[in-house]
PDB file with one MODEL, atoms N, CA, C and O in Angstrom:
MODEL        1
ATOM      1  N   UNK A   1     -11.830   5.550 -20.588  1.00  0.00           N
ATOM      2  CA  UNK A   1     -10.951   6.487 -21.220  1.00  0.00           C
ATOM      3  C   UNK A   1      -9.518   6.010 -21.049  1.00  0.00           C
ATOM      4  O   UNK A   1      -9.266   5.441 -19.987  1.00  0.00           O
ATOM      5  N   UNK A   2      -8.533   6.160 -21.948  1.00  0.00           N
ATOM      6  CA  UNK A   2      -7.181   5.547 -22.116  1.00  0.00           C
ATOM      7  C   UNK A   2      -6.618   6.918 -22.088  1.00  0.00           C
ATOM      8  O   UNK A   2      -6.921   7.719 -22.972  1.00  0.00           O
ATOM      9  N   UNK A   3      -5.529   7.342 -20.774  1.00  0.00           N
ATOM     10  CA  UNK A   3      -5.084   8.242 -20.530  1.00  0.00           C
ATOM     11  C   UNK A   3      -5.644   9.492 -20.632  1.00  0.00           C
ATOM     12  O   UNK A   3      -5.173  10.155 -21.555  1.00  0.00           O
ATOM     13  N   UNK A   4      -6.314   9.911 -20.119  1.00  0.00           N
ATOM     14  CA  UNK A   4      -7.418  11.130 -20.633  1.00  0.00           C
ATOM     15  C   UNK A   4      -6.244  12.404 -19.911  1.00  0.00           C
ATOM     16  O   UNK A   4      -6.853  13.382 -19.476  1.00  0.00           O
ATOM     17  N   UNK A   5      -5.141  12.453 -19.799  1.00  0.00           N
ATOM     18  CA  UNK A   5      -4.337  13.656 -18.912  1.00  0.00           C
ATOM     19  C   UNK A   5      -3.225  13.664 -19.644  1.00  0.00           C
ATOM     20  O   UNK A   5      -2.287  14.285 -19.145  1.00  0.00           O
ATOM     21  N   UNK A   6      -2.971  12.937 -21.133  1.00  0.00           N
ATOM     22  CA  UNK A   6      -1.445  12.560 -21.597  1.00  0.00           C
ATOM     23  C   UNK A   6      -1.771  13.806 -22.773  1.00  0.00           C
ATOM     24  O   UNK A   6      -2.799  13.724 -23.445  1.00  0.00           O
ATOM     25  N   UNK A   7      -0.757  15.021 -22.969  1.00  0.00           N
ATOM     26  CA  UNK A   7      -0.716  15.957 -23.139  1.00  0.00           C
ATOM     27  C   UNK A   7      -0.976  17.172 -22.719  1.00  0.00           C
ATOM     28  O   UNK A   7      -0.696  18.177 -23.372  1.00  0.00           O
ATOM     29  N   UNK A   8      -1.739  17.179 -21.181  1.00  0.00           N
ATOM     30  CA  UNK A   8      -2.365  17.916 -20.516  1.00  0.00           C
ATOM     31  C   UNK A   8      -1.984  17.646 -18.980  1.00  0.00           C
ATOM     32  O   UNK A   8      -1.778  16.582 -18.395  1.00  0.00           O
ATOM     33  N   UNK A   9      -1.952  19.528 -18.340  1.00  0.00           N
ATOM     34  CA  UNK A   9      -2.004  19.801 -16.893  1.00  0.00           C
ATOM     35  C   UNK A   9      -2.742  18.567 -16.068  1.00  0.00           C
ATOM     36  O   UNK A   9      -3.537  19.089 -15.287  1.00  0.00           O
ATOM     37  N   UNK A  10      -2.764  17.561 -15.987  1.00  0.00           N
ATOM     38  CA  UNK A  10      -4.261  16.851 -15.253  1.00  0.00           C
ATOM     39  C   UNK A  10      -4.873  17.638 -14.088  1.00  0.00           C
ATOM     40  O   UNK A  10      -6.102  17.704 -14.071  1.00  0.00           O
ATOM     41  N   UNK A  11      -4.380  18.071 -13.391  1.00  0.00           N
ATOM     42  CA  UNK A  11      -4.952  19.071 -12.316  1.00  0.00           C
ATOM     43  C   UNK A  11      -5.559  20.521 -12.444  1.00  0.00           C
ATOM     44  O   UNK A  11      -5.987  21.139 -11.469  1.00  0.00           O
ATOM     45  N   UNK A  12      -5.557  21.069 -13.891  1.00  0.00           N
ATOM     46  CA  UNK A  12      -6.080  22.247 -14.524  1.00  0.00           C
ATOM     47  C   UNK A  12      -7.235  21.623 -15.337  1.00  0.00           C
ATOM     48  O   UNK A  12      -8.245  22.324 -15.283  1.00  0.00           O
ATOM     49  N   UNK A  13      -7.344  20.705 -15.940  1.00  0.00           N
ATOM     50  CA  UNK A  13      -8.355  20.217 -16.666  1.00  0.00           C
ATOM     51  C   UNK A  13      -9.644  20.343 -16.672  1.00  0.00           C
ATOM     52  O   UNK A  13     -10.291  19.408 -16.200  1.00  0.00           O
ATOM     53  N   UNK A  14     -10.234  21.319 -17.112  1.00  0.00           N
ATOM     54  CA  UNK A  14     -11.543  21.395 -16.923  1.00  0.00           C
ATOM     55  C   UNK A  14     -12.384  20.863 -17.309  1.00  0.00           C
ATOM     56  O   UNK A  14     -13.524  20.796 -16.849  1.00  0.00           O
ATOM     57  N   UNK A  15     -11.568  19.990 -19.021  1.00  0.00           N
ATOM     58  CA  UNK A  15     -12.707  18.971 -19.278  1.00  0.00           C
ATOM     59  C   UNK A  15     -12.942  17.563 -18.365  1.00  0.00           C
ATOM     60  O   UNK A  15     -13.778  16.707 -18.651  1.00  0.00           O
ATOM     61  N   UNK A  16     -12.234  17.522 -17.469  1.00  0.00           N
ATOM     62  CA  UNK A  16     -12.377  16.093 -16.392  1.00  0.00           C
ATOM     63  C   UNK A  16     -13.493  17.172 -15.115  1.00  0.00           C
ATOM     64  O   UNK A  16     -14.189  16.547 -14.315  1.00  0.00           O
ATOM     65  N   UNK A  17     -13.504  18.181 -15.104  1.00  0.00           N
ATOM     66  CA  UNK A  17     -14.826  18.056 -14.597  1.00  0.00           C
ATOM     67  C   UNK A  17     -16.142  18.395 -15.177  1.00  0.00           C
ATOM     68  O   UNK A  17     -17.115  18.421 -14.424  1.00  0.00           O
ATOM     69  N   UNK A  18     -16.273  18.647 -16.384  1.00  0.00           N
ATOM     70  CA  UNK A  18     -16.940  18.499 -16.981  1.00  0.00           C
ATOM     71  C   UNK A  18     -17.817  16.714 -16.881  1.00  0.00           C
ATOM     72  O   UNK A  18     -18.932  16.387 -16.474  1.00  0.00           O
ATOM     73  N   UNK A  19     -16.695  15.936 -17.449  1.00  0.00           N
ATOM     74  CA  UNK A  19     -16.794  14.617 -17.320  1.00  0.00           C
ATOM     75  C   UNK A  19     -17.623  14.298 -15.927  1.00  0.00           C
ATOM     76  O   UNK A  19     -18.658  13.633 -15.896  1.00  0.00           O
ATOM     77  N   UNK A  20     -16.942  14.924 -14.719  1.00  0.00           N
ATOM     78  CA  UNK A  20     -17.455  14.391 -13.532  1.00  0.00           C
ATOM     79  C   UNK A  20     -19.083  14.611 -13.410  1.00  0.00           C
ATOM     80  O   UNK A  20     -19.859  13.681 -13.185  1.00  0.00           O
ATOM     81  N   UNK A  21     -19.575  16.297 -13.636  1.00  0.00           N
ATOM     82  CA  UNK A  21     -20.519  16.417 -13.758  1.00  0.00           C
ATOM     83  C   UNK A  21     -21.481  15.186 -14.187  1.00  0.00           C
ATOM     84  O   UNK A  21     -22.171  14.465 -13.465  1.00  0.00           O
ATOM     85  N   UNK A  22     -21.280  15.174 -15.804  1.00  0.00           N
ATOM     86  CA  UNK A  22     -22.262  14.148 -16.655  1.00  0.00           C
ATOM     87  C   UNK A  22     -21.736  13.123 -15.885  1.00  0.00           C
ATOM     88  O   UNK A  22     -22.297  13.433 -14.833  1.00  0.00           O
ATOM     89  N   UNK A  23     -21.182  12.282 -15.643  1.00  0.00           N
ATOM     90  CA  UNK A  23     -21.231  11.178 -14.710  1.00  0.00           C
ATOM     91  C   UNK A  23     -21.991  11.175 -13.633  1.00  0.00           C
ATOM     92  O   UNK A  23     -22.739  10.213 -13.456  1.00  0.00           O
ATOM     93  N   UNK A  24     -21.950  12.392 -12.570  1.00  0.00           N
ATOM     94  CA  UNK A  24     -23.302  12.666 -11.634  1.00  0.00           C
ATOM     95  C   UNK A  24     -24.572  12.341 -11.598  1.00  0.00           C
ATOM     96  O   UNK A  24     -25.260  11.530 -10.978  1.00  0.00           O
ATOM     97  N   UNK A  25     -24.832  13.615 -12.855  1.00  0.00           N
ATOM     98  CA  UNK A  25     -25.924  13.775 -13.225  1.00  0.00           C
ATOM     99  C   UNK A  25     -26.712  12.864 -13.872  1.00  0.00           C
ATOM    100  O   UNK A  25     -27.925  12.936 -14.068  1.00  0.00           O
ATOM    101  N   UNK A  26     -25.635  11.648 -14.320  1.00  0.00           N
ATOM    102  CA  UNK A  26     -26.555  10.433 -15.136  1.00  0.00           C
ATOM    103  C   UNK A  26     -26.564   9.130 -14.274  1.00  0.00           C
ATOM    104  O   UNK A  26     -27.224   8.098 -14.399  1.00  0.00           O
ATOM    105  N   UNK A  27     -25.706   9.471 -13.442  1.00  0.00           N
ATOM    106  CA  UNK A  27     -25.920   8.077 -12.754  1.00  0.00           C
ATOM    107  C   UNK A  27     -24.115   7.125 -13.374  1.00  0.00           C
ATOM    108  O   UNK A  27     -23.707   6.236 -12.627  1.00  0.00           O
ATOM    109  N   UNK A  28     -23.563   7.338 -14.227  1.00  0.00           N
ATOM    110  CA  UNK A  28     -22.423   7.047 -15.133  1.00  0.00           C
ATOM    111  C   UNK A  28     -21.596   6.334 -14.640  1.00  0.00           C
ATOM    112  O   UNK A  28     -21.165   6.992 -13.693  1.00  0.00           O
ATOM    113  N   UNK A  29     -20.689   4.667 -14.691  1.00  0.00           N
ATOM    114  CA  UNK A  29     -19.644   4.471 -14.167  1.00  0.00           C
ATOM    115  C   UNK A  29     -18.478   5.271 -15.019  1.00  0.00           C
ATOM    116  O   UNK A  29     -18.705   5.222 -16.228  1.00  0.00           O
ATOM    117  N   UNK A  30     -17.580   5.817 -14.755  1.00  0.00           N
ATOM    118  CA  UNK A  30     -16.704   6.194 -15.945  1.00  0.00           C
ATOM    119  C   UNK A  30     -15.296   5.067 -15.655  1.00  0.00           C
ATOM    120  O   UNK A  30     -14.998   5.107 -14.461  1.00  0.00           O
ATOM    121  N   UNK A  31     -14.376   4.079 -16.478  1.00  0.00           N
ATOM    122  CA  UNK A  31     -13.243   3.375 -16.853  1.00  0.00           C
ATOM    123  C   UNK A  31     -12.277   4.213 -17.161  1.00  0.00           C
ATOM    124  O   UNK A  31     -12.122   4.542 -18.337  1.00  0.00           O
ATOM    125  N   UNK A  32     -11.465   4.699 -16.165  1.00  0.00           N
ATOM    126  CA  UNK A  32     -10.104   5.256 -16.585  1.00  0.00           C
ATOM    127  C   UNK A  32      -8.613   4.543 -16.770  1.00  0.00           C
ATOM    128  O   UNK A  32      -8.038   4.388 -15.692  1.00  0.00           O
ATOM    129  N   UNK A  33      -8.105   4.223 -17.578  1.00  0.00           N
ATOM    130  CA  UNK A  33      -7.037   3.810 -17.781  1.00  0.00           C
ATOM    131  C   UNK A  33      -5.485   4.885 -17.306  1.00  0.00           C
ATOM    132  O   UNK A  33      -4.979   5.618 -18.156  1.00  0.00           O
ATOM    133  N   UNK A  34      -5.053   4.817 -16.206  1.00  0.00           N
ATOM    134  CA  UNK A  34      -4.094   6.531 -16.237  1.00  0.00           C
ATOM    135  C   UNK A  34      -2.811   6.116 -15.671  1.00  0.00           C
ATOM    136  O   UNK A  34      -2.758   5.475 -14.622  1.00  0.00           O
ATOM    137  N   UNK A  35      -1.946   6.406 -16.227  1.00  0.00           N
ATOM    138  CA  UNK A  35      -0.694   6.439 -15.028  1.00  0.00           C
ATOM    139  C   UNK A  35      -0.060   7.607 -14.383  1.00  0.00           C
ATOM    140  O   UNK A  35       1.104   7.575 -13.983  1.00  0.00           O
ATOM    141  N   UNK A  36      -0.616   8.352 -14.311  1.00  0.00           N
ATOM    142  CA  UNK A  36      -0.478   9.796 -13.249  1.00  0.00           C
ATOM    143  C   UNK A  36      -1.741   9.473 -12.098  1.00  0.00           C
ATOM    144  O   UNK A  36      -2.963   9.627 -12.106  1.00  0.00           O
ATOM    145  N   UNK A  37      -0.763   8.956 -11.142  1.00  0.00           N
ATOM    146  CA  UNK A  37      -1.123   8.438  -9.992  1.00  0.00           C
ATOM    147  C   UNK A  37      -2.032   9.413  -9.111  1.00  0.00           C
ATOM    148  O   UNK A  37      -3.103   9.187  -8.548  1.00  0.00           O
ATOM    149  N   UNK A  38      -1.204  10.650  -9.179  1.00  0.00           N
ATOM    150  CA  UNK A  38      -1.855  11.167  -8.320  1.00  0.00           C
ATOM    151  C   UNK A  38      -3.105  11.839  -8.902  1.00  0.00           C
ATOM    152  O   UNK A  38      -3.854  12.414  -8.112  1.00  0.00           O
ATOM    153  N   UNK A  39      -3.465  11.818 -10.488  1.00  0.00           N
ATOM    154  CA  UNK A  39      -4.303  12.193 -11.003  1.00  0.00           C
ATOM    155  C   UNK A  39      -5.195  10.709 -10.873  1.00  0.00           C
ATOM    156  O   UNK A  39      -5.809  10.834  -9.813  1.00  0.00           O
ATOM    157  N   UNK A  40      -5.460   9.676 -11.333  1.00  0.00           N
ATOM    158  CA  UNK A  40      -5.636   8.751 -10.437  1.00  0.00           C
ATOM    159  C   UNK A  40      -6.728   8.758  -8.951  1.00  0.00           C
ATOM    160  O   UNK A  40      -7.912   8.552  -8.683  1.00  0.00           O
ATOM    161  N   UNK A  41      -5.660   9.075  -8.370  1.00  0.00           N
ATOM    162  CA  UNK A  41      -6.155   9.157  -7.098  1.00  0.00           C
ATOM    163  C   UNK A  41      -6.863  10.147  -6.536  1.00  0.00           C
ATOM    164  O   UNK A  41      -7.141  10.253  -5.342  1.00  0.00           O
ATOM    165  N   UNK A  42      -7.224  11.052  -7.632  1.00  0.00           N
ATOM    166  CA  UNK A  42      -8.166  12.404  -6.932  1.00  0.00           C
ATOM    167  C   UNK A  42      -9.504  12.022  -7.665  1.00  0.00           C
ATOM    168  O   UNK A  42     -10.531  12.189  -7.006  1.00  0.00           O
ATOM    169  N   UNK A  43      -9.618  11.565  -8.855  1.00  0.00           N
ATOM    170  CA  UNK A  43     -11.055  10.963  -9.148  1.00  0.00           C
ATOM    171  C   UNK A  43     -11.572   9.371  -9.095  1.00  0.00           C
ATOM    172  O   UNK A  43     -12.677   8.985  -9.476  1.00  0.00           O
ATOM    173  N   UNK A  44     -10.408   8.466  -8.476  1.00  0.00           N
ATOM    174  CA  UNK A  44     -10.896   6.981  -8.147  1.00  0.00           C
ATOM    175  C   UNK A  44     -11.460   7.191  -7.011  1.00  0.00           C
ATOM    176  O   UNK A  44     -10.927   7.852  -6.120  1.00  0.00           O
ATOM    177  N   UNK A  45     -12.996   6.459  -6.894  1.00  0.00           N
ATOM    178  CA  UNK A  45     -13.524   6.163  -5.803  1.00  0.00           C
ATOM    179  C   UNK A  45     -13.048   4.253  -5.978  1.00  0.00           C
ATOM    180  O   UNK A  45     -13.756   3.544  -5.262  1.00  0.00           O
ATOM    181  N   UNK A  46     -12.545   3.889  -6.374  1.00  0.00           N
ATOM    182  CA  UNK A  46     -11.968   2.213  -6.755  1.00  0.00           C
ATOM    183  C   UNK A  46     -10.777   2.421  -7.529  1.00  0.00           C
ATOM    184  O   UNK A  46     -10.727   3.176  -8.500  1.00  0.00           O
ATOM    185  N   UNK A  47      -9.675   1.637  -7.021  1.00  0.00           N
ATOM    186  CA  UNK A  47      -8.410   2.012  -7.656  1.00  0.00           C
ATOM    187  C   UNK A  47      -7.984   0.342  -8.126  1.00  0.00           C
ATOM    188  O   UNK A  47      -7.517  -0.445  -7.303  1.00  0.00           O
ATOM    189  N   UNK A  48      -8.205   0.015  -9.411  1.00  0.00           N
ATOM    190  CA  UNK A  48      -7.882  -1.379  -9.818  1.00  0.00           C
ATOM    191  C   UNK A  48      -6.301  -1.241 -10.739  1.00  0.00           C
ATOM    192  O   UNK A  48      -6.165  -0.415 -11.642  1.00  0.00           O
ATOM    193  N   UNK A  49      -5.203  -2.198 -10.313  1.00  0.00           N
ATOM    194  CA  UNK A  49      -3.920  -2.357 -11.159  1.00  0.00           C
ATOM    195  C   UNK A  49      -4.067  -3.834 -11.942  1.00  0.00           C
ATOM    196  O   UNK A  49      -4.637  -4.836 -11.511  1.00  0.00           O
ATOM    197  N   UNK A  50      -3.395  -3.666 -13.192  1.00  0.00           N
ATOM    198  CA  UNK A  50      -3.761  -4.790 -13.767  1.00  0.00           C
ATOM    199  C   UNK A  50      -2.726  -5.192 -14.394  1.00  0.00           C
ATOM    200  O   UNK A  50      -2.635  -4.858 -15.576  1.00  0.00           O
ATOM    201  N   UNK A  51      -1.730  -5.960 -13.832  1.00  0.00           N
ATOM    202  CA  UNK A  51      -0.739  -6.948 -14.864  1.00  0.00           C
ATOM    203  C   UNK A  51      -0.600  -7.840 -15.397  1.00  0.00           C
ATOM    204  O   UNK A  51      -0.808  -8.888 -14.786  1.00  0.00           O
ATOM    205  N   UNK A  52      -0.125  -7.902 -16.990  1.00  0.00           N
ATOM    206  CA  UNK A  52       0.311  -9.153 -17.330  1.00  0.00           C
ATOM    207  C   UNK A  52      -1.641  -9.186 -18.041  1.00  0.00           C
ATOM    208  O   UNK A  52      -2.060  -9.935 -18.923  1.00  0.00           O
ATOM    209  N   UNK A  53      -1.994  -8.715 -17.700  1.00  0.00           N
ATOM    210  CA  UNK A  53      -3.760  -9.273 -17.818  1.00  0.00           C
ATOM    211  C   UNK A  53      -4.583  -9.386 -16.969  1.00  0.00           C
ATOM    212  O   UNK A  53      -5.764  -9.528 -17.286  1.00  0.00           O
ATOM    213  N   UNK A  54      -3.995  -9.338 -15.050  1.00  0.00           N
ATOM    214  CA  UNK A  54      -4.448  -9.984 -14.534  1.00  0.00           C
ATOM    215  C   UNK A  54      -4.640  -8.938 -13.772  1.00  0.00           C
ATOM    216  O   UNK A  54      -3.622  -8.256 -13.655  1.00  0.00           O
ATOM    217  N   UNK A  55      -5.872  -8.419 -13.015  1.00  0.00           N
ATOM    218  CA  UNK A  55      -5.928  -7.367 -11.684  1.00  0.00           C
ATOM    219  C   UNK A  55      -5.427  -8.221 -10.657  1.00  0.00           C
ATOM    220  O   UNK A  55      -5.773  -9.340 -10.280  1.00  0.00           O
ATOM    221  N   UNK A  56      -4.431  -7.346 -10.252  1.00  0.00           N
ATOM    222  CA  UNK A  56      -3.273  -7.544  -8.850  1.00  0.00           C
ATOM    223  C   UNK A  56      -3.456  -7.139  -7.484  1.00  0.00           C
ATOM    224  O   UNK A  56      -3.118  -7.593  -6.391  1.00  0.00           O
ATOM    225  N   UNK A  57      -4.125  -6.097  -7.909  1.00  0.00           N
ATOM    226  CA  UNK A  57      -4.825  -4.726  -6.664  1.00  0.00           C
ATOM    227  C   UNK A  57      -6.020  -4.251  -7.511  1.00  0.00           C
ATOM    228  O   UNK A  57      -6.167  -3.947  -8.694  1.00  0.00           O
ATOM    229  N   UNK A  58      -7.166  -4.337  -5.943  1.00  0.00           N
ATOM    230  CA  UNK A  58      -8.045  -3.984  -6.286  1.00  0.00           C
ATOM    231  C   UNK A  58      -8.385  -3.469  -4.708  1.00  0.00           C
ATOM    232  O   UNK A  58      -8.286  -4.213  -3.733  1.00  0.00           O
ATOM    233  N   UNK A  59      -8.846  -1.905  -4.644  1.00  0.00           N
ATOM    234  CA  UNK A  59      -8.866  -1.058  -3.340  1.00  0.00           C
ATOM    235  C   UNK A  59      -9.970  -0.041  -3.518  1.00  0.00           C
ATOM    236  O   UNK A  59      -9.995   0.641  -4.543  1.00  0.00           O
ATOM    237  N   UNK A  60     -10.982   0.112  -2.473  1.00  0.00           N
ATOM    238  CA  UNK A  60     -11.245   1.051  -2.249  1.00  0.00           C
ATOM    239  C   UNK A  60     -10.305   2.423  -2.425  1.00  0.00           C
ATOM    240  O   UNK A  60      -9.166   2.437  -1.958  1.00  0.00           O
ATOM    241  N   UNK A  61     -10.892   3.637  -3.171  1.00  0.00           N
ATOM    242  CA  UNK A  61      -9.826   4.696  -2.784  1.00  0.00           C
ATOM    243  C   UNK A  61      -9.865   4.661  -1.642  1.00  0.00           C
ATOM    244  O   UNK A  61      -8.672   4.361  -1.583  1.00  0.00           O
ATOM    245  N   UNK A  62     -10.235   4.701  -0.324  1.00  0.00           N
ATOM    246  CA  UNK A  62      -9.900   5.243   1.534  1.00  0.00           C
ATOM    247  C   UNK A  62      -8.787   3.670   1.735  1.00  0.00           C
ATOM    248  O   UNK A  62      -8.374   3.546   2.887  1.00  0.00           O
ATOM    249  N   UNK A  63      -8.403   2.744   0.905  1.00  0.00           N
ATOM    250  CA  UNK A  63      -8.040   2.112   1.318  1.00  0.00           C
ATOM    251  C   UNK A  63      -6.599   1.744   0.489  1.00  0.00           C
ATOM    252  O   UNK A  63      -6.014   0.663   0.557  1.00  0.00           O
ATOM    253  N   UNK A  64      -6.177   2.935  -0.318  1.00  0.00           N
ATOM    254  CA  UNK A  64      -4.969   2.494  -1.488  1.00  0.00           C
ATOM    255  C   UNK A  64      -4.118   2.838  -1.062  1.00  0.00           C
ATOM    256  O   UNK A  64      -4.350   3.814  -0.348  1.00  0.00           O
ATOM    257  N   UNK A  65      -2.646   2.427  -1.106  1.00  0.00           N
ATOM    258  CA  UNK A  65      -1.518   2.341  -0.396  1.00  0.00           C
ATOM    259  C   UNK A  65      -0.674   2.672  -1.631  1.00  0.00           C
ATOM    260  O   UNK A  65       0.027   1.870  -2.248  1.00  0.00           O
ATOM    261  N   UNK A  66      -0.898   4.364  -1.981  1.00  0.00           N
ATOM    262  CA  UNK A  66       0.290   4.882  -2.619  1.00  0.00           C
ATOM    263  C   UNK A  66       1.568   4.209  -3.291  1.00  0.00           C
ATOM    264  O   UNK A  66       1.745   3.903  -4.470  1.00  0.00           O
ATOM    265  N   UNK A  67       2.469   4.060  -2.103  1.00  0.00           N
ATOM    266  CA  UNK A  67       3.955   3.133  -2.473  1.00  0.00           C
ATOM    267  C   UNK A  67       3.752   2.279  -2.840  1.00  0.00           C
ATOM    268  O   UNK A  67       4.782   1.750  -3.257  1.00  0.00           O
ATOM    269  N   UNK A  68       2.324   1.292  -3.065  1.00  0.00           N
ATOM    270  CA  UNK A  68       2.437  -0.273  -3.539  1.00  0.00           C
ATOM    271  C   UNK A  68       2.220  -0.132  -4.843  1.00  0.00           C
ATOM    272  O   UNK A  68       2.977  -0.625  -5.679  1.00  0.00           O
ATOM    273  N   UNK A  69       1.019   0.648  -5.186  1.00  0.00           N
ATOM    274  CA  UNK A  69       0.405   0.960  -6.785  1.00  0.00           C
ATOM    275  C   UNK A  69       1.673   1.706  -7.298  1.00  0.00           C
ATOM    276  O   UNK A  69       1.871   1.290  -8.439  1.00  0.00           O
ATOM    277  N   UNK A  70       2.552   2.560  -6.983  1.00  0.00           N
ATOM    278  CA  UNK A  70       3.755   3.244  -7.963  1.00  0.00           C
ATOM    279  C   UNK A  70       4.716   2.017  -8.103  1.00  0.00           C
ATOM    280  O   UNK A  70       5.703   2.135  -8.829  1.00  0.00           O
ATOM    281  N   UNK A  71       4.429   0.631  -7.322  1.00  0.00           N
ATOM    282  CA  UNK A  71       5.535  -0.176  -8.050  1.00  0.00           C
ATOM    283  C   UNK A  71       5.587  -0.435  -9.087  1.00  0.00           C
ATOM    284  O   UNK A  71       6.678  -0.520  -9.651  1.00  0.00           O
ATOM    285  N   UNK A  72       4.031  -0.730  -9.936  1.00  0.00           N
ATOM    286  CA  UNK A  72       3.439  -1.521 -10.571  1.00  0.00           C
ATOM    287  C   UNK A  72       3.694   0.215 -12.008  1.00  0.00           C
ATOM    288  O   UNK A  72       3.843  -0.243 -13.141  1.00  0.00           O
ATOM    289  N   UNK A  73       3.718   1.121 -11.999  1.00  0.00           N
ATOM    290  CA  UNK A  73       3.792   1.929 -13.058  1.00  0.00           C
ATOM    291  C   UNK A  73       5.211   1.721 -13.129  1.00  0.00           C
ATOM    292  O   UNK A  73       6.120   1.400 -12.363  1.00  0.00           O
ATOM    293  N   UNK A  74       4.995   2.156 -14.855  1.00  0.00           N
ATOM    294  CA  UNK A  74       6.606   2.201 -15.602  1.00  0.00           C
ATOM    295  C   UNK A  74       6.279   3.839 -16.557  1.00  0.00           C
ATOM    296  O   UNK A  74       6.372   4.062 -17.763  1.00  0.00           O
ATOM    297  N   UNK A  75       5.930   4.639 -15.549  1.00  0.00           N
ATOM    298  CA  UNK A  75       6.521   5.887 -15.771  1.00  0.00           C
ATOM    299  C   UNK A  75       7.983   6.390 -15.547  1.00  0.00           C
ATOM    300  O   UNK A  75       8.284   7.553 -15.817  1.00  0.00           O
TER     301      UNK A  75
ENDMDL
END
């Protein structure tokens, strides 16, 4: 999904748990593309940054370091 929160509360969203559900229930990887970090960071269990083309950071969520990944957005 390519920004799935751009016009929308991301933290009210009920269709992202909807989403989560069917992802559960099927077994589902879901691809989020997002730059609302902290939206981001409440449904990455893997937090990948990718510049230029190239993944730069690639983290476990228990292992992502906030201040490094907000360098890399141009929000």
């Amino acid at each position: 999904m390519d920004e799935p929160t751009e016009g929308i509360q991301p933290r009210s969203s009920r269709r992202w748990r909807a989403r989560e559900r069917i992802r559960d229930e099927r077994g589902l990887s879901i691809v989020v593309s997002e730059q609302v970090l902290s939206f981001a960071l409440d449904i990455a269990d893997r937090v990948l940054v990718i510049e230029n083309g190239e993944i730069v950071r690639d983290d476990a969520r228990a292992g992502v370091d906030a201040a490094q990944i907000s360098k890399y957005l141009s929000v």
